[in-house]
C-alpha positions in Angstrom: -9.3 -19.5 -23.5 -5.9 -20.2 -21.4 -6.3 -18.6 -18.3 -3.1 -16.6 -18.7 -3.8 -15.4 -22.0 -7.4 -13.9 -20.4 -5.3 -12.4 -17.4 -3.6 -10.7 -20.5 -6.6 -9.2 -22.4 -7.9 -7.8 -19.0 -5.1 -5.4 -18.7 -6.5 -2.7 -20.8 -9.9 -2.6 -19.0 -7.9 -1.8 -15.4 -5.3 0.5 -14.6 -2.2 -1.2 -14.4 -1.8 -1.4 -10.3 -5.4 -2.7 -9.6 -4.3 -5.2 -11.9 -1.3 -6.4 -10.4 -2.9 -7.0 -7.3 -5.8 -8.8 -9.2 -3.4 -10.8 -10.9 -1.2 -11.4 -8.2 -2.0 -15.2 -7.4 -1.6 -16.0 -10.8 1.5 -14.9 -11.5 2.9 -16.9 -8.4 2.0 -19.9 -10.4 4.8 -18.8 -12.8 6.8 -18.9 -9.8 9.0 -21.5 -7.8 9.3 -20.2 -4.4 12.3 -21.8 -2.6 12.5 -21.9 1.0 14.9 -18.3 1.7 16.1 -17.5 -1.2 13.9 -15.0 -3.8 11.2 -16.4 -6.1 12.4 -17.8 -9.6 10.5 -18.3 -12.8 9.4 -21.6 -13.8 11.2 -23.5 -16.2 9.6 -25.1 -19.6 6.2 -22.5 -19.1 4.0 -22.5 -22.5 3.8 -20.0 -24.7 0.8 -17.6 -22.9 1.9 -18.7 -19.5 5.8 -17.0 -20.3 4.0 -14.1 -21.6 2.0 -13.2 -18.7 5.2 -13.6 -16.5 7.1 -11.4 -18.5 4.4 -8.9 -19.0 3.5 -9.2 -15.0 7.3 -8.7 -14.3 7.7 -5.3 -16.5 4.5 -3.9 -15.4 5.3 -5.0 -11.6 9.1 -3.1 -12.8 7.1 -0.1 -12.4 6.8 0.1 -8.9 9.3 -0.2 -6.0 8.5 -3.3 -4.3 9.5 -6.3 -3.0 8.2 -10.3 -2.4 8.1 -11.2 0.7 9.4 -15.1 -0.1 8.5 -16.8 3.6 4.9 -15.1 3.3 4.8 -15.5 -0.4 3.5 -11.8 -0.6 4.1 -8.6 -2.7 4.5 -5.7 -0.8 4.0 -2.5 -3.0 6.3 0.2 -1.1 5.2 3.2 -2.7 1.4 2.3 -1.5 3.0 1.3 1.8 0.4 -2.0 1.2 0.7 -5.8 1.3 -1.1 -7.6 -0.8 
């Protein structure tokens, strides 16, 4: 099974922050990260990989937070934590 499409079915069995985090290194794979300026999608991603990036990006919507680009980190500010 593509790996993205698995990241997909797991949402149900987490709740929705636990799996951000879990997920987190996967969706930076849907990323390209140049040096200071914010992190843009990939261009050309498959079907399952767009998917997961655009599911990853509504859910991640949710939250106030921000991605730290010269860390390549997420930083959840409502939970005050860097992941």
């Amino acid at each position: 099974m593509d790996k993205y499409l698995q990241a997909l079915s797991k949402y149900s069995e987490l709740n929705e922050l636990t799996w951000i985090v879990s997920h987190l290194d996967l969706y930076k794979t849907t990323l390209i990260w140049p040096d200071d300026l914010p992190p843009l999608a990939t261009y050309g991603m498959n079907k399952f990989k767009q998917s997961f990036h655009d599911f990853y990006k509504e859910h991640l919507n949710n939250y106030e937070y921000e991605l730290i680009n010269n860390e390549r980190i997420l930083k959840i500010k409502t939970t005050a934590n860097n992941v």
